[in-house]
N, C-alpha and C positions, 0 to 999 in steps of 0.2 A: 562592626557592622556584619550581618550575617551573609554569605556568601547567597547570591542568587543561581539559584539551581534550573531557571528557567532557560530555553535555548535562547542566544542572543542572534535576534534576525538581522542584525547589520555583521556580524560576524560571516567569514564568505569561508565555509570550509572546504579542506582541500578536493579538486578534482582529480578523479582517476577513472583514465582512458579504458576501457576493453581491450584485452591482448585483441592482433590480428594476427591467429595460428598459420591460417596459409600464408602471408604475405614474410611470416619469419622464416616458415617451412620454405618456401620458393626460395628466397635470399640463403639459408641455410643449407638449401641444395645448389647453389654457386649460379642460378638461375641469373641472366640479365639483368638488372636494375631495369632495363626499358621495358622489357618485358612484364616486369613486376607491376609495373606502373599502368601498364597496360590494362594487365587483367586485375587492377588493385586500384582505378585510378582516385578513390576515396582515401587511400593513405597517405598521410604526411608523410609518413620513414620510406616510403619508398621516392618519392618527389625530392626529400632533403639528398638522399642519397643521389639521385640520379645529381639535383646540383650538385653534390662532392665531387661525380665524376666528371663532369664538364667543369668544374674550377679547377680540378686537376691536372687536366688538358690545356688548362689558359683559356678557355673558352667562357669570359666572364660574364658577358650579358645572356646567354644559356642558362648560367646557376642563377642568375639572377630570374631571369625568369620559371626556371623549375622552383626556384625555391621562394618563390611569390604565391608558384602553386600551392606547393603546401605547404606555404603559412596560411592561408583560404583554407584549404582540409581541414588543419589543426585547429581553427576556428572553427571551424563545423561542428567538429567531432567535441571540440570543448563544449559549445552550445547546448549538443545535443547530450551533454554527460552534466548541465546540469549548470552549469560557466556560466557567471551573469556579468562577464568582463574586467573581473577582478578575483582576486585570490590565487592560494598556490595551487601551482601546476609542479606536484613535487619530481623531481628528477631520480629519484630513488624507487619511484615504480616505474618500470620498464616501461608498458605500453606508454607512460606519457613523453619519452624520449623523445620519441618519432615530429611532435610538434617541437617541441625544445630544439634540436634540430634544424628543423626548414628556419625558425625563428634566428639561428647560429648564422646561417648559410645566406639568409634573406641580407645582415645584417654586415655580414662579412663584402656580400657582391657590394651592397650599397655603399659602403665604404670605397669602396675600389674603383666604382663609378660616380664619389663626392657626390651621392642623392643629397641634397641638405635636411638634416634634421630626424632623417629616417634611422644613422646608425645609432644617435641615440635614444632615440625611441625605444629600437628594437632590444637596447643593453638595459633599459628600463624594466619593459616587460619582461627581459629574461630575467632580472634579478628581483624583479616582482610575483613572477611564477616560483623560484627556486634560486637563493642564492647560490647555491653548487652548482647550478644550469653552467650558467658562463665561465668558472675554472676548470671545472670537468671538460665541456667541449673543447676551452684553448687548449688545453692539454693535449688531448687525440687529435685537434689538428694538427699541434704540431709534432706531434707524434708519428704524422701520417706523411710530415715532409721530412722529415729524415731520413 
């Protein structure tokens, strides 16, 4: 059978985020995470981040809700690159981190606080965006408690 050359529209190709220069450049110059957030408040990487620092704290309902926030952003910003609710979100380009991320953090709190049904959801969607999503981050989390 001869191969079909035409584009297949159920096919959902991958999405890739736009770097945000300043929001690395801020974080990069050891800037605040709250601050970042602040003047960034459209970024997931900096929302996942700030929940990193209040689960680091012990301060779980905090990362929980920063990292509700941007899971909301990173839905945005998928939407708006193009995201029709499916497909990867590969983890191998950088800007799309920063969702993959809130998505780690949302799903981590949720656990922590027995949401029903949200932790696996959210391991769903990570491994429906990017099987490396979720090895990669357990990794640097636990990387980041030792």
């Amino acid at each position: 059978m001869p191969e079909n050359l035409l584009p297949n529209p159920t096919a959902n190709p991958e999405t890739l985020l736009p770097a945000e220069p300043e929001v690395t450049a801020a974080l990069a110059a050891d800037a605040p995470v709250a601050s970042v957030v602040v003047s960034h408040p459209s970024s997931s990487l900096a929302w996942a981040l700030l929940a990193d620092e209040a689960w680091a704290r012990g301060a779980t309902l905090e990362s929980y809700a920063y990292a509700r926030v941007g899971y909301h952003r990173g839905l945005d910003a998928l939407r708006k690159a193009g995201w029709r609710g499916a497909g990867p979100v590969p983890w191998s380009h950088e800007p799309n981190r920063g969702v993959l991320r809130a998505l780690f953090a949302l799903r981590r709190a949720a656990s922590a606080i027995e949401e029903p049904g949200e932790p696996e959801r959210l391991t769903e969607f990570l491994n429906a965006s990017d099987p490396e999503a979720l090895p990669a981050l357990s990794a640097e989390s636990a990387e980041s408690v030792q």
